[in-house]
GUDOTI-564159 format. One record per residue (C-alpha): residue in one letter; y, z, x. Coordinates in pm, whole numbers, padded with zeros to 5 digits, always signed. Last residue first. Layout:
BEGIN
AYZX/...
END
This chain:
BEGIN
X+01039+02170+03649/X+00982+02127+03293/X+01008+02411+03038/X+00901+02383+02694/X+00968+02685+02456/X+00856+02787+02132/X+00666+02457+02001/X+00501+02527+01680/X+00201+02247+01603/X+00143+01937+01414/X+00282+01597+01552/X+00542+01399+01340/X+00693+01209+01575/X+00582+00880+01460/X+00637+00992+01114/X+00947+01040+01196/X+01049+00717+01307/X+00838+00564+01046/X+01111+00686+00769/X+01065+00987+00538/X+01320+00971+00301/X+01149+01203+00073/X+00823+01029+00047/X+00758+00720+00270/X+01042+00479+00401/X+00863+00164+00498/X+00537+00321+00669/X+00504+00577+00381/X+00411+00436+00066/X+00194+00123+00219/X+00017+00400+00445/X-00288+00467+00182/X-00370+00759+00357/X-00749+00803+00512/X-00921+01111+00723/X-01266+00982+00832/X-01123+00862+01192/X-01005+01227+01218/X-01330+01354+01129/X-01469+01250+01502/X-01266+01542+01641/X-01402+01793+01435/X-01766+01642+01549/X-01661+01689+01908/X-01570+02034+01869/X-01807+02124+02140/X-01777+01832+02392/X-01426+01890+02376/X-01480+02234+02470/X-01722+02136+02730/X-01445+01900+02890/X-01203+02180+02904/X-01403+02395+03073/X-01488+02106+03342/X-01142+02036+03360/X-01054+02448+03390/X-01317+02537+03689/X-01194+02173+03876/X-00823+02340+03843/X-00947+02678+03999/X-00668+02914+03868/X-00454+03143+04046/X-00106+02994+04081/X+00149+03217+04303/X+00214+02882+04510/X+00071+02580+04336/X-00244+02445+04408/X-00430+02765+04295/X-00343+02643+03940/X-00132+02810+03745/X-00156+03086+03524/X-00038+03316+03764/X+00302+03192+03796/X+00403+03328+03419/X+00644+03104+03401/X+01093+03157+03243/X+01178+03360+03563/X+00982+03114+03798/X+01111+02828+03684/X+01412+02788+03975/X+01166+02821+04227/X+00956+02615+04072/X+01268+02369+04151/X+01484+02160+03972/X+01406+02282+03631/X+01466+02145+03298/X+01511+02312+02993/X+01406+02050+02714/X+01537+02081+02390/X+01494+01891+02011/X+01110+01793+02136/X+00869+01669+01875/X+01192+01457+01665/X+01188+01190+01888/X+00862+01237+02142/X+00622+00978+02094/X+00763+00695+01904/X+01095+00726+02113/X+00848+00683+02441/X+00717+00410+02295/X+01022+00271+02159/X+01189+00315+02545/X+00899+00099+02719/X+00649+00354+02877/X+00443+00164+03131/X+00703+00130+03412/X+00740+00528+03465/X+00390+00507+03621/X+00493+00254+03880/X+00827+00419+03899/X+00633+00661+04085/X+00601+01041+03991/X+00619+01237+04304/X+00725+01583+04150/X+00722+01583+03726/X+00597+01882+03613/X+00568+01941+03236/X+00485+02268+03166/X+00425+02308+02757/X+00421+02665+02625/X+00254+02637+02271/X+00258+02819+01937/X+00212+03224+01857/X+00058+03160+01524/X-00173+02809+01521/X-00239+02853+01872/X-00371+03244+01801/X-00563+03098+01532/X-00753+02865+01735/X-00784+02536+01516/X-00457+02363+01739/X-00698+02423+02062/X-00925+02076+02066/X-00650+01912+01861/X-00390+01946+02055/X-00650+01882+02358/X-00717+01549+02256/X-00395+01419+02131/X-00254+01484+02524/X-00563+01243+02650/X-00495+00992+02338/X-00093+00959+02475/X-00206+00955+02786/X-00474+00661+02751/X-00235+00466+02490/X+00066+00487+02738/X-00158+00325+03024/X-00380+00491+03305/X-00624+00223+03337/X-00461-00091+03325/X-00240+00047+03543/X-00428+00102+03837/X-00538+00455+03865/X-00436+00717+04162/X-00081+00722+04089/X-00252+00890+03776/X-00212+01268+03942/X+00159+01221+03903/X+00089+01251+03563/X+00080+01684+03607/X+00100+01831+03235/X+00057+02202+03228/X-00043+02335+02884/X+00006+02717+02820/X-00140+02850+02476/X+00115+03135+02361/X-00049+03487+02316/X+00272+03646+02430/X+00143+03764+02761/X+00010+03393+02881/X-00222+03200+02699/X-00505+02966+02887/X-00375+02708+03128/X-00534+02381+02927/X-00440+02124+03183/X-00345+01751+03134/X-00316+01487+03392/X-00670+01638+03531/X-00856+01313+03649/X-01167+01450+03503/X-01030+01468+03137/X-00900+01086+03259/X-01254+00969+03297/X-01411+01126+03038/X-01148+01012+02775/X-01220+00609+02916/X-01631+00646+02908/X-01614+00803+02573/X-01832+01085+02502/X-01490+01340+02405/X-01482+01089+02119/X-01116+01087+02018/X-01213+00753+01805/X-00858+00737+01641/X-00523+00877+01731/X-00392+00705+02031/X-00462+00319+01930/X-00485+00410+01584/X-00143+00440+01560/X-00006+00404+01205/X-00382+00582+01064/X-00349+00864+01227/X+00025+00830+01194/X+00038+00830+00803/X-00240+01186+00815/X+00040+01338+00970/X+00328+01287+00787/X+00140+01308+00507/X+00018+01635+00583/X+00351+01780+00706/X+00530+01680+00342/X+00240+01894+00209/X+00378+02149+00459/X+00716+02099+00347/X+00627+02151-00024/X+00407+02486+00043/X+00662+02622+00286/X+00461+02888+00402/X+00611+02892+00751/X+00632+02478+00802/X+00413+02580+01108/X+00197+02805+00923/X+00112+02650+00658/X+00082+02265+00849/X-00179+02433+01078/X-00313+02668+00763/X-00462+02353+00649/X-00692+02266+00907/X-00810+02611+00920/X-00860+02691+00530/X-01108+02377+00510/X-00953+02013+00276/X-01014+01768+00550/X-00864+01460+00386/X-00975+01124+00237/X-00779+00868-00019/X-00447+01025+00002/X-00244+00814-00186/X-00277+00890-00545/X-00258+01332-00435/X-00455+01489-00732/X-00733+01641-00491/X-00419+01700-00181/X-00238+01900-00455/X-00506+02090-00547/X-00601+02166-00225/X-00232+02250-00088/X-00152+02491-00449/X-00462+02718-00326/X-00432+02723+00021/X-00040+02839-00093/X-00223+03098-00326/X-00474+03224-00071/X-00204+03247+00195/X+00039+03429-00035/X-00194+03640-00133/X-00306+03754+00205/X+00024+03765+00330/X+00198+03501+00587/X+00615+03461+00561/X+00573+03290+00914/X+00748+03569+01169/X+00723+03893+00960/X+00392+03868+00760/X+00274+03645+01102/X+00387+03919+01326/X+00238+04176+01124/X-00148+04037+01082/X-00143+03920+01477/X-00086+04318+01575/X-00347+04399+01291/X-00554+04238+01501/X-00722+03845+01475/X-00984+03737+01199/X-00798+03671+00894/X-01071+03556+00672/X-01099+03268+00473/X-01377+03157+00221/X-01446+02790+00236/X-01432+02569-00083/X-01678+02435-00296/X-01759+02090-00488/X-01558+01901-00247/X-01280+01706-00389/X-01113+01453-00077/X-01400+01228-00143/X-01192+00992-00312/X-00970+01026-00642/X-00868+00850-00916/X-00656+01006-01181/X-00304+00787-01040/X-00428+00471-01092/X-00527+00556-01461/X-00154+00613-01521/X-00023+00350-01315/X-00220+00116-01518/X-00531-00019-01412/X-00577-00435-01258/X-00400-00366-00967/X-00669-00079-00852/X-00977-00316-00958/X-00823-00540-00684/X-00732-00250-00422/X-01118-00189-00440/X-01231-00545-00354/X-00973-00530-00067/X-01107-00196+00050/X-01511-00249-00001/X-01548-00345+00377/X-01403-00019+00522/X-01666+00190+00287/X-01610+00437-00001/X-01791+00725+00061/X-01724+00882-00255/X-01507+00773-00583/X-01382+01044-00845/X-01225+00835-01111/X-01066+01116-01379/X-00884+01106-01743/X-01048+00801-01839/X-01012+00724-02244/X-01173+00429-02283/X-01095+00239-02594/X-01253-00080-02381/X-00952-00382-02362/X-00748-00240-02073/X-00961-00038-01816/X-01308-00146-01930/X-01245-00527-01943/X-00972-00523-01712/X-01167-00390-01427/X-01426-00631-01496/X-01251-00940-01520/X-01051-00862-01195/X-01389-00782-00974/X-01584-01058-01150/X-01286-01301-01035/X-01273-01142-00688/X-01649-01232-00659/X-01906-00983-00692/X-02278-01104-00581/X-02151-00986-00234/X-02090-00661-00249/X-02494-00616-00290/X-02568-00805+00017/X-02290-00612+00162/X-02478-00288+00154/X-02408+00043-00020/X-02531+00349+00136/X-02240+00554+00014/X-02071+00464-00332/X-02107+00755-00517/X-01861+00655-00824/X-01813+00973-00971/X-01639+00908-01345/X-01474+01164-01589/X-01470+01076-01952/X-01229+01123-02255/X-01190+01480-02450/X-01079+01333-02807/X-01318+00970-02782/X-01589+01165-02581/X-01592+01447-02755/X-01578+01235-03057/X-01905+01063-03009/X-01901+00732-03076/X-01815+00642-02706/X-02179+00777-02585/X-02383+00480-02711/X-02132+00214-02661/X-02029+00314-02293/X-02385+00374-02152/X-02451+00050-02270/X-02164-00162-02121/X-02215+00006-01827/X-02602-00182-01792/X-02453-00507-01953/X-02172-00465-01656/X-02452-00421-01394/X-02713-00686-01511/X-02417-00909-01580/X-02262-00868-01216/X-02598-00986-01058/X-02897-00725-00943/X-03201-00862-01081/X-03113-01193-00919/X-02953-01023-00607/X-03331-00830-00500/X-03359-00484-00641/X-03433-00203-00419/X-03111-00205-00292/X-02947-00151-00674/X-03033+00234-00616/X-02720+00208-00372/X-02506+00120-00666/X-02496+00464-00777/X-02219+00558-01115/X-02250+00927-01237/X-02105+00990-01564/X-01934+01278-01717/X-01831+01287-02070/X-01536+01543-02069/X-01546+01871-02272/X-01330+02051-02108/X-01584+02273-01940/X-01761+01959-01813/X-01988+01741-02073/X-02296+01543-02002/X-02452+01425-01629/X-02484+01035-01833/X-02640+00845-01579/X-02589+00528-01428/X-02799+00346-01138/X-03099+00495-01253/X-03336+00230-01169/X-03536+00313-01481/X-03253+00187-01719/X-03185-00100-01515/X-03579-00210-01567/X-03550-00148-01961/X-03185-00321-01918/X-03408-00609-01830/X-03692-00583-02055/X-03483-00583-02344/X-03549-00312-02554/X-03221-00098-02538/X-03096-00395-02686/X-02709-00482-02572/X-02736-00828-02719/X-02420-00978-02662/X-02205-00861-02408/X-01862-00748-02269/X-01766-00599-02613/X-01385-00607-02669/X-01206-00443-02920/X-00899-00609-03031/X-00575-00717-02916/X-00262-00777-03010/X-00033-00519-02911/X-00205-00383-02623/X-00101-00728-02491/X-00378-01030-02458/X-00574-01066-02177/X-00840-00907-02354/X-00814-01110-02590/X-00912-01431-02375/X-01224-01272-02315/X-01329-01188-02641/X-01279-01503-02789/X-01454-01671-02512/X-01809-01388-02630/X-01724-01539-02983/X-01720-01877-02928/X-02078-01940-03020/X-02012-01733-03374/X-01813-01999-03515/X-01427-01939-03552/X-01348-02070-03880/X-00950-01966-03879/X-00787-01838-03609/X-00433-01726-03707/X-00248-01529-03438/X+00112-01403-03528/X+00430-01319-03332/X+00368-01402-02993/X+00673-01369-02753/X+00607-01570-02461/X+00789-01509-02113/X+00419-01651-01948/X+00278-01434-01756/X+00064-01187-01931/X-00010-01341-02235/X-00033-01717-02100/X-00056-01699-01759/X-00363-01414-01821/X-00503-01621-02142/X-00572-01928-01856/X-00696-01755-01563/X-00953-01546-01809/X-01086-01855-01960/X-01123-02076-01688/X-01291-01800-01498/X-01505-01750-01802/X-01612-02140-01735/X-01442-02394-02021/X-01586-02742-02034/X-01901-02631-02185/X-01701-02527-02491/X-01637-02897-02612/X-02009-02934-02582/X-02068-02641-02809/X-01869-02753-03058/X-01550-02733-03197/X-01461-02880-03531/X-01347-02607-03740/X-01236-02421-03481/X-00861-02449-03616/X-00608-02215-03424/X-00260-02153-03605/X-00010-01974-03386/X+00262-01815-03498/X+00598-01850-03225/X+00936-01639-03111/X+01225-01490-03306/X+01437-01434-03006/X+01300-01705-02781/X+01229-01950-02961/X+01511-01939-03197/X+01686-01967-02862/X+01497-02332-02773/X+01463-02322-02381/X+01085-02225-02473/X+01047-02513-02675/X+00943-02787-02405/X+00832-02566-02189/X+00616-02454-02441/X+00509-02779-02557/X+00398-02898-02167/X+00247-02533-02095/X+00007-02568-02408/X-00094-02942-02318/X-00172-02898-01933/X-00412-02579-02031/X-00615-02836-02264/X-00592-03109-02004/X-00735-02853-01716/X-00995-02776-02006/X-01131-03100-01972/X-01088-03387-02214/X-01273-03646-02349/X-01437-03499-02647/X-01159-03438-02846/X-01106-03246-03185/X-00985-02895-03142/X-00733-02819-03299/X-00405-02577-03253/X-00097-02602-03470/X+00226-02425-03343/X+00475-02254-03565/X+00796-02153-03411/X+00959-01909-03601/X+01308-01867-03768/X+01188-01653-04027/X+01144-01959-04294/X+00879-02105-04031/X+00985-02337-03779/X+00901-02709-03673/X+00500-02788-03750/X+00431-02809-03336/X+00140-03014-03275/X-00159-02971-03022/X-00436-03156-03015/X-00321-03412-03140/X-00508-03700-02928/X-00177-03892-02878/X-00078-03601-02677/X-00382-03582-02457/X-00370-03950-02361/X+00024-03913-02256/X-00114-03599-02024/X-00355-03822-01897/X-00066-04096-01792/X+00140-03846-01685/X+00474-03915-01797/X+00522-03535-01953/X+00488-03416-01572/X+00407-03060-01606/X+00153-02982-01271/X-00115-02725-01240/X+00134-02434-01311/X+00101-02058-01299/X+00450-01837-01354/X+00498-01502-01175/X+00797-01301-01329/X+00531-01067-01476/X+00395-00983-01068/X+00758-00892-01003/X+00806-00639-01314/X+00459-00500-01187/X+00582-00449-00825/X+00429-00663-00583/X+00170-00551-00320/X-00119-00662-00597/X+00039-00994-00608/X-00028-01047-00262/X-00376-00956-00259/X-00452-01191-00610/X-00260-01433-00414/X-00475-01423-00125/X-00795-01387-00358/X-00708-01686-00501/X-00621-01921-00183/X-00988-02107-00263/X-00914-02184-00622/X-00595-02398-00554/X-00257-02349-00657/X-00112-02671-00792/X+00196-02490-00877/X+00302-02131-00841/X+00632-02065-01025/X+00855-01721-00896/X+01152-01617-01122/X+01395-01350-01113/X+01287-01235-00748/X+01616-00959-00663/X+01547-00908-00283/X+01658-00595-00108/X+01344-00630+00134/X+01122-00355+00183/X+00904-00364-00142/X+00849-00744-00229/X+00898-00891+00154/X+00807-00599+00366/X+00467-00582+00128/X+00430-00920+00116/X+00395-00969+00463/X+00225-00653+00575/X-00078-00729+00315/X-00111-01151+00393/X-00078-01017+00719/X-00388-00769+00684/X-00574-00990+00507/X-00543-01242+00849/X-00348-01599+00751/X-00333-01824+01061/X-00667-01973+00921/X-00605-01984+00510/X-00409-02289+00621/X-00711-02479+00730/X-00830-02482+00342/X-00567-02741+00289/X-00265-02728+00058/X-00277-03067-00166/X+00003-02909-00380/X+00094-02570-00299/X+00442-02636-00492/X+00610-02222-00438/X+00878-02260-00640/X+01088-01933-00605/X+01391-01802-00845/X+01653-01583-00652/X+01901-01340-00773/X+02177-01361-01019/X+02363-01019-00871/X+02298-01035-00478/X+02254-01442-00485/X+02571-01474-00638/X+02752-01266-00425/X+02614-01424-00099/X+02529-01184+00140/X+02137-01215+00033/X+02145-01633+00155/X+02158-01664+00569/X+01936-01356+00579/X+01701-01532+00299/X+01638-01837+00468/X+01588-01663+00798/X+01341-01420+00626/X+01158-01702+00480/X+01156-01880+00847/X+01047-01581+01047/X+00751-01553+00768/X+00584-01859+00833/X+00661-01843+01171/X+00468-01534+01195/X+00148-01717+00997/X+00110-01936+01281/X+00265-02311+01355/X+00150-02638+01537/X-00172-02614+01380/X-00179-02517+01094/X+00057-02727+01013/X+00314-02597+00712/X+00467-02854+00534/X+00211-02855+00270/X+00336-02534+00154/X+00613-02637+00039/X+00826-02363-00059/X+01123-02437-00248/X+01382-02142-00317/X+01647-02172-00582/X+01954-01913-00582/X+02007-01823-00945/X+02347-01898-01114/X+02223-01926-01451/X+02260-02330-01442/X+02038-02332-01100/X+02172-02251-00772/X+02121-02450-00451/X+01818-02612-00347/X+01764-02418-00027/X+01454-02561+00099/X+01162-02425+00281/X+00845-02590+00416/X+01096-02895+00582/X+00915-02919+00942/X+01280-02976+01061/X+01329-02606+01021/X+01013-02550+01208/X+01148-02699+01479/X+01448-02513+01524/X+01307-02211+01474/X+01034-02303+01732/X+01334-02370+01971/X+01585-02114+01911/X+01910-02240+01795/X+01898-02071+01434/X+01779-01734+01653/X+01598-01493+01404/X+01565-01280+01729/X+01361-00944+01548/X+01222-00998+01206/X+00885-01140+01177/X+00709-01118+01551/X+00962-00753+01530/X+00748-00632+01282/X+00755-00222+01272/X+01148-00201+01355/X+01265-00441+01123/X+01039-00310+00848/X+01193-00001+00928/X+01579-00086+00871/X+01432-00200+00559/X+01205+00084+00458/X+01543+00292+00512/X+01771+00106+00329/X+01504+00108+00058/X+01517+00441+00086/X+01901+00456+00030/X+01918+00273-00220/X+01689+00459-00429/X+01938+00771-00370/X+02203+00551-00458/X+02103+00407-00783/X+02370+00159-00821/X+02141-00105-00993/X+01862-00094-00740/X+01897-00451-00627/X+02292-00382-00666/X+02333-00121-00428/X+02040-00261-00169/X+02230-00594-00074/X+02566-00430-00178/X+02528-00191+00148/X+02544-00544+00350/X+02846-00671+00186/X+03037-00359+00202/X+03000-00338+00603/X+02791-00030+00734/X+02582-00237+00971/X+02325-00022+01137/X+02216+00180+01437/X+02043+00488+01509/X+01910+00566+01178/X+01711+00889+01239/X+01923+01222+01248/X+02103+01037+00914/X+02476+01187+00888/X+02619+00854+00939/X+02432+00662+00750/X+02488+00931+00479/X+02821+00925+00455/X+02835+00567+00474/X+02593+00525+00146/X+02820+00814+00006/X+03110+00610-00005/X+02957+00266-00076/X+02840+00471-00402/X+03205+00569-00491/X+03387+00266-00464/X+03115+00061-00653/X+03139+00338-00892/X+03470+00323-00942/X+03462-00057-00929/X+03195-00096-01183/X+02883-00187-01129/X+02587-00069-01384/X+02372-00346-01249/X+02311-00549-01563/X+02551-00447-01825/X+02856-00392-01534/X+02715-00654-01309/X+02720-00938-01591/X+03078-00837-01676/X+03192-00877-01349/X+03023-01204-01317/X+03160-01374-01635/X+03511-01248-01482/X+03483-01435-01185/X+03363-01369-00837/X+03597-01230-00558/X+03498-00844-00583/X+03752-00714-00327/X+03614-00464-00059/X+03808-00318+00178/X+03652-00255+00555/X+03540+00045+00717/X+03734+00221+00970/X+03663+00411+01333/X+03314+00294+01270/X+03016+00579+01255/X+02668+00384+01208/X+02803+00153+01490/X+02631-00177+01367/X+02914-00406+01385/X+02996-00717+01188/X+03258-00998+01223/X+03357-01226+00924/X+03416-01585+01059/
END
């Protein structure tokens, strides 16, 4: 048995010898760019760099294991290495998913018996097959963490495997008779975190994954997963009912000739004829049919390299045949088929399409490729007449604001004018008709078709009542109506006040743009004006920070300057304080580094929202934050001679609170709260922060409640020395004494005088503190590895401010 170690530094490394055969090698060379001097080279520099990393404590360095994330990102090293990182992370954030993956364990065990995953082996490309059965899965003998403890145990046990690193895996996922009651264990958030470690953290090569039997109500769970996968992932997803050719209905349907493939065309083509003459069928048969005779002739190579015409007859259709198909059917259908389905479409033929199967025309082109498809009109009948776009029209939930200085179409989207209007005059085809109109009579214009059009989608005040006449379906349809079939040419999507409750229908419409439009929309972080700055302190202040921080008066207004902008076109950063103050505290501290304080930002805005158990609701009001400011655990001393703000930290004072009420989440929001009631000072900001940290007659009692990650989380990276002092005594030389409290020998400061200053301070800035919650990142980017290498372990530590000196006695 191969033995492993996870000393980032071994004494030696072992030798790798590629053991498959020749077929292999020369599939990693075209496919992976592996070769072994590069092979050689890149394990070299992965080990280098594990062992230089101030943040990986621990990890296997063996050949195998660096292969896993070598080869899924075909020798890149650099993009190896962060998926290394949001890896090791993932490990480290989930530890119900990843930690003790124990084959003997007990609910392992059991669950293995259950029989929801099955290695079948590898298929005649070498691929490792997965089978999920969903139906094994009992809601309620098991939770969504087993669920996910068993795929990664599956996996561990299979991604050392050769084979499995360079063929890579093909999934079928039969949710077959599923129930309802699974949907139970399964939060949003889960489904989110789960796919997300699994399709961005793991080093997982997914060839193939095929969905059958997957029920309407578990949509808008796979539409969420899907939208966590990469695009080349979500176009290896395959959607089947079921494709047994001995089904007695599917027998029916043949003999019916409905479909009928002609053989091949003289350039090699396959030519399929299409006609629709039964009655009897539903369009679950019709669907059935098409997959059945392309599976059939998809294996075919002439197939696949010189790929199918399709002849449609609508001669014969009628309306009852069309009643069969909803819009959902239509859209789920032509999106497996042209956006799923490894088709290559050469030619379309319909011939005698009637005019009642226009508006289905429309919508299954709009599934189509780029390629192939036309313009699509969402509705009939757009007359400015009709009563009810009359009433839309006077509701004013659109208007056109005209042209911006670069001659951009501007439009002004408010749903919150729709309250007035009960849900039957308010459905998705009132709104869409309504868009649809503004679009048609301003798209004509060639300003609009050369310059494109800007969109503010003010969505404050809205209700659920109107969320809810969208379902995901209308969400999806929509979005790729006007964001892949319109000739729209959107260069910006500025959304406001975009509620909690809107997120998942919002990350919908965001899967459905391209990266391109993804990245031009932006919310609430743009405010129409920004504050003035003036350097307020002496000319004393004005030196040391020209000298000290790199700080001029153009270089501040040009770095202010380059942060805003940034921040505005920033894809992830959904909400941010944007005034002078807030961002000269990453400025200065990174000294005018405009890229490493942007880095900073994230940094900081990614644990706000990582930890919202010690960064959110700061309210200085709340019963809990009142009670420990009065407590006194944390001081605010006042600056000594060089202008540095002096914090004394005293927890011995909690012995006095049980320990539900003096836990790590209390202190750790109790020390956030007065950084950020003194970080806006300017003097903070510039000559930094003496901490005093004194430690006589803690209890172990107190010690108890910080596990080791915790304290990691909150002080790796914040502190890189710590002169400690046995004695005041012993302090004295490095204190000012005087700045104590009266308590302590030399100290001259009533402590109840400073808590109850302290606590009007808060009181003052509350509002400041209460933007915090308001502040967003999208923290899928950063919690697995982030920009720049930027792991969670950092980000945990990444608290603003400039530390000079900290001095604990």
């Amino acid at each position: 048995m191969t033995s492993f170690t996870v000393e980032k530094c071994p004494q030696s490394y072992d030798e790798y010898k590629f053991a498959l055969d020749a077929q292999h090698l020369e599939k990693t060379r075209i496919d992976l760019n592996e070769t072994d001097e590069n092979r050689a080279q890149s394990l070299a520099q992965m080990r280098e760099w594990i062992a230089k990393h101030p943040h990986i404590k621990k990890c296997r360095t063996d050949s195998v294991f660096l292969l896993r994330f070598l080869r899924m990102r075909k020798f890149s090293v650099p993009m190896a290495q962060e998926s290394l990182e949001r890896y090791l992370t993932a490990l480290r954030s989930f530890p119900q998913w990843f930690r003790n993956l124990d084959p003997l364990d007990g609910e392992i065990r059991l669950f293995n018996k259950a029989g929801m995953l099955t290695n079948l082996g590898r298929d005649s490309l070498g691929r490792t097959v997965v089978l999920l059965r969903a139906r094994a899965f009992d809601p309620e003998r098991f939770t969504s963490a087993h669920f996910v403890r068993q795929i990664m145990l599956l996996l561990e046990t299979t991604i050392d495997e050769e084979e499995a690193q360079i063929n890579g895996y093909v999934v079928v996922a039969d949710y077959e008779a599923v129930s309802l009651k699974v949907l139970s264990v399964w939060s949003l958030t889960d489904v989110s975190n789960a796919s997300d470690s699994l399709f961005q953290s793991f080093p997982l090569r997914i060839q193939e994954i095929h969905a059958i039997g997957v029920p309407r109500f578990l949509k808008i769970v796979s539409d969420m997963a899907l939208s966590c996968m990469s695009e080349k992932i979500r176009n290896r997803v395959y959607w089947f009912k079921n494709l047994d050719p001995l089904d007695a209905e599917i027998r029916l349907f043949n003999k019916a000739g409905v479909l009928t493939s002609l053989g091949r065309d003289s350039l090699g083509r396959t030519i399929v004829l299409l006609a629709f003459n039964p009655e009897r069928f539903t369009s679950a048969h019709f669907v059935r049919q098409i997959m059945l005779l392309l599976e059939t002739t998809i294996e075919e190579e002439e197939s696949q390299i010189n790929g199918y015409v399709v002849i449609a007859d609508y001669e014969a259709i009628s309306l009852k045949q069309l009643s069969v198909w909803s819009l959902t059917d239509v859209s789920n259908a032509s999106d497996s088929l042209f956006q799923s389905f490894p088709l290559r479409i050469q030619e379309i033929h319909a011939i005698r399409v009637p005019r009642f199967f226009k508006m289905v025309s429309d919508l299954a082109l709009s599934c189509m490729s780029e390629k192939i498809r036309n313009r699509v009109t969402w509705f009939r009948n757009l007359d400015p007449l009709n009563e009810e776009i009359r009433l839309f029209n006077k509701v004013g939930m659109l208007f056109i604001l005209g042209r911006d200085s670069h001659g951009r179409t501007v439009v002004l989207f408010r749903p919150r004018v729709l309250n007035v209007l009960n849900t039957e005059q308010a459905t998705v085809g009132h709104q869409m008709r309504q868009g649809m109109l503004l679009l048609e009579t301003t798209i004509d214009e060639e300003d609009s078709q050369i310059n494109g059009y800007v969109a503010i989608a003010d969505f404050e005040a809205i209700t659920l009542k109107l969320l809810s006449v969208w379902t995901s379906t209308d969400v999806s349809n929509a979005a790729n109506y006007l964001f892949r079939a319109f000739p729209l040419r959107i260069q910006e999507i500025h959304a406001i006040g975009v509620p909690r409750f809107f997120k998942i229908f919002a990350n919908l419409a965001l899967s459905c743009m391209s990266e391109k439009i993804r990245n031009r929309v932006y919310v609430k972080k743009c405010p129409q004006s920004y504050d003035e700055y003036k350097f307020a302190l002496d000319s004393r202040h004005l030196e040391k920070v020209r000298i000290e921080q790199n700080e001029t008066d153009e270089n501040r207004a040009q770095s202010l300057a380059q942060m805003r902008e940034w921040i505005t076109k920033h894809p992830h950063i959904k909400k941010c304080r944007t005034d002078s103050m807030f961002l000269l505290r990453f400025l200065r501290m990174r000294k005018f580094s405009v890229p490493m304080a942007q880095e900073s930002l994230e940094r900081y805005l990614t644990a706000l929202r990582s930890f919202p158990q010690w960064f959110r609701n700061l309210d200085p009001l709340n019963g809990d934050i009142r009670l420990f400011n009065k407590v006194g655990m944390l001081f605010n001393l006042g600056r000594d001679s060089h202008g540095r703000t002096v914090v004394l930290f005293r927890p011995r004072v909690l012995n006095v609170l049980d320990t539900e009420r003096a836990t790590l989440g209390h202190q750790m929001r109790q020390a956030m709260l007065l950084l950020e009631t003194t970080i806006e000072e300017e003097e903070t900001q510039i000559n930094g922060y003496v901490a005093i940290a004194d430690y006589e007659a803690i209890s172990l009692k107190l010690l108890s409640m910080w596990p080791f990650t915790d304290v990691s989380n909150a002080a790796d990276n914040l502190f890189h020395s710590l002169p400690c002092h046995k004695s005041l005594d012993d302090a004295k030389k490095h204190l000012e004494l005087s700045l104590l409290t009266t308590d302590y020998e030399g100290g001259t400061q009533n402590p109840d005088q400073l808590t109850e200053d302290f606590i009007k301070c808060a009181e003052r800035k509350r509002t400041q503190l209460l933007l915090m919650d308001e502040m967003e990142i999208d923290t899928s980017r950063y919690q697995f590895g982030g920009q720049q290498n930027t792991v969670v372990s950092e980000i945990e530590a990444g608290m603003v401010g400039s530390f000079k000196k900290l001095n604990v006695d």
